[in-house]
N, C-alpha and C positions, 0 to 999 in steps of 0.2 A: 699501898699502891696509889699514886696520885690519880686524882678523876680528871677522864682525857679532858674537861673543860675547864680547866683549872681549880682556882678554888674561889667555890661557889657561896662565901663568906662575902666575900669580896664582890664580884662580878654579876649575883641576884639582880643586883638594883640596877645594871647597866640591858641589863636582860627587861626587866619591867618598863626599866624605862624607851626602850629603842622601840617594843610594844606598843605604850602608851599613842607615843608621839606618832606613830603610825597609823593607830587608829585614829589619831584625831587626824590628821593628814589625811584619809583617805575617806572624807565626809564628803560626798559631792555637792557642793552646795548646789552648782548649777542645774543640778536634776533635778534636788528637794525643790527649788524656786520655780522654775518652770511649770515642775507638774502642780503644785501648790497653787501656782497664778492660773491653770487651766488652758498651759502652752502643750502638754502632752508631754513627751522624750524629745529632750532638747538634743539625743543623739539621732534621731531621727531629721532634723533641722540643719540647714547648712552645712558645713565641717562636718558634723557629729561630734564633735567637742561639746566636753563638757565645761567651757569656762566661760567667763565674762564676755571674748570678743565673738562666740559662738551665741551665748545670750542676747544680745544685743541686734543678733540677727531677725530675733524677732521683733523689730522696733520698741521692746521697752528699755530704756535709756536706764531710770529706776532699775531695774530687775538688771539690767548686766553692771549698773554700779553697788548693788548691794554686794551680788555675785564677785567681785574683784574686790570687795573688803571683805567678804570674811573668808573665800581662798586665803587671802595675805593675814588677814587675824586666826587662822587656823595654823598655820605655819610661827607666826610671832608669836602665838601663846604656848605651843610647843617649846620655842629655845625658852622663853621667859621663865615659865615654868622650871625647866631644867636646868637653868644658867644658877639656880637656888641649890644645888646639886652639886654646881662644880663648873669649871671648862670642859672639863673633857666628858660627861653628861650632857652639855649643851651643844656641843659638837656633835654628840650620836643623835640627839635629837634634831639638828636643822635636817641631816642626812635621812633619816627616817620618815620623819612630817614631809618630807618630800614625796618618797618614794610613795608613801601613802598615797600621797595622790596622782602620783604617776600611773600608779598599779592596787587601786581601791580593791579589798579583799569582796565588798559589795555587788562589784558591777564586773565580776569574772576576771579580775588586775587589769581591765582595760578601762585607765583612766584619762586625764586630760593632759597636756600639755605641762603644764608648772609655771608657770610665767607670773603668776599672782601668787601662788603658794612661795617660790623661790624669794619672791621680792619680800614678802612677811616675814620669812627667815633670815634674808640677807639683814633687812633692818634692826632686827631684833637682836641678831646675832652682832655682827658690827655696825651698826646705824648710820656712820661716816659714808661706807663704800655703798649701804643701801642707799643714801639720798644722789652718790654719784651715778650710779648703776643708775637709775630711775632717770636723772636727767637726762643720762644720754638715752634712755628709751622715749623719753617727750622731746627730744629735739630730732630721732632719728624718724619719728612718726609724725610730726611737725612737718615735716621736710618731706616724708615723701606719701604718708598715710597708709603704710603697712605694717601692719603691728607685728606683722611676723620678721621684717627686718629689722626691727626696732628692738623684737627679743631678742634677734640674735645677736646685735651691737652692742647692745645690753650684757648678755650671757658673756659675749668673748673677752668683754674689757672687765669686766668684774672681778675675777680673777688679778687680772694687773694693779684694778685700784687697791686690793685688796692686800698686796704686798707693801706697793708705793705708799698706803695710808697709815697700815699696820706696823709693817717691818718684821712680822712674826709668821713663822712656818705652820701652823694647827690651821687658823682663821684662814690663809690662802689655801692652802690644802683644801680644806672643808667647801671653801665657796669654788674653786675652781672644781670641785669632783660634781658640786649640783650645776654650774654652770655646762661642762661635758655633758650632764642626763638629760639638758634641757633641748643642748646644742644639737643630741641624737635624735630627742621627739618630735624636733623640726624639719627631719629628712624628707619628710612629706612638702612641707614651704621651699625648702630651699629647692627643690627640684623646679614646682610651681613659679620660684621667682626668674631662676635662671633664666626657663622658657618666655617668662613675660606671660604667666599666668597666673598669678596669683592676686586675689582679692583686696582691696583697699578697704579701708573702715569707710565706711559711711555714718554721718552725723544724723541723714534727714531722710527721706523717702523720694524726693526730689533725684 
């Protein structure tokens, strides 16, 4: 009788690995940093996010720029790793390193936004769409200094670049399913932006 999960000859390593890359995905850096520097629960802070543009709420510049490299090195070490596996091992992996961080097994699956973890993957995964993704998130925050409109300009064309660069069906798939997870975790912004309340970055304390 066949085993209802196929055959586990085969399908182990896609199981280890969607694991793996979850766990690493789901490392908060932004809490380790925080409590580490002697900021307390950085979900106790502004947002209560856990990422870089919540970091930063506590005026260290340092501390929410380390915080946004290694969210995105915890996602690009994920597919990199995995893309030594195969495509389709590196695809369960950008989907997974996400999610980890979406939904940290750590901190009760309530985790941050994605927006640095998503960009580490996008890069790693196709580098093309990741460095286009990126620009239009420094031209949409450029322009108006909302990082949460910036993700979501970012998230929605991602997707697009990702066809128009590639031309292949996996890679759009892949980056448009994390762009979707990103575009839901921002229901909280988008409502805030409609209203004309939502928060700007600030550089300075000024």
């Amino acid at each position: 009788m066949p085993h209802p999960m196929g055959d586990l000859t085969y399908t182990w390593p896609f199981y280890l690995g969607a694991a793996l890359a979850y766990l690493l995905g789901s490392i908060p850096f932004g809490l380790v940093l925080t409590r580490l520097a002697g900021y307390g629960d950085i979900r106790r802070i502004g947002s209560g996010n856990i990422g870089a543009t919540n970091v930063l709420r506590t005026g260290n510049k340092a501390l929410a720029a380390l915080t946004l490299l290694l969210d995105a090195g915890k996602g690009a070490a994920a597919v990199l790793i995995a893309r030594q596996f195969g495509p389709d091992m590196a695809a369960l992996a950008a989907i997974f390193a996400f999610l980890g961080h979406l939904f940290p097994v750590w901190l009760g699956f309530k985790g941050g936004k994605g927006v640095a973890t998503a960009g580490g993957v996008v890069l790693a995964y196709a580098w093309p769409v990741g460095l286009a993704a990126f620009a239009t998130w420094l031209v949409v925050v450029a322009a108006t200094r909302y990082s949460s409109l910036a993700a979501l300009a970012a998230c929605a064309l991602a997707p697009v670049y990702a066809w128009l660069i590639t031309r292949q069906i996996q890679p759009t798939e892949v980056i448009l399913a994390l762009a979707v997870m990103a575009i839901l975790r921002h229901h909280a912004n988008i409502r805030r932006l409609l209203r004309g309340q939502e928060g700007k970055i600030r550089l300075s304390k000024s």
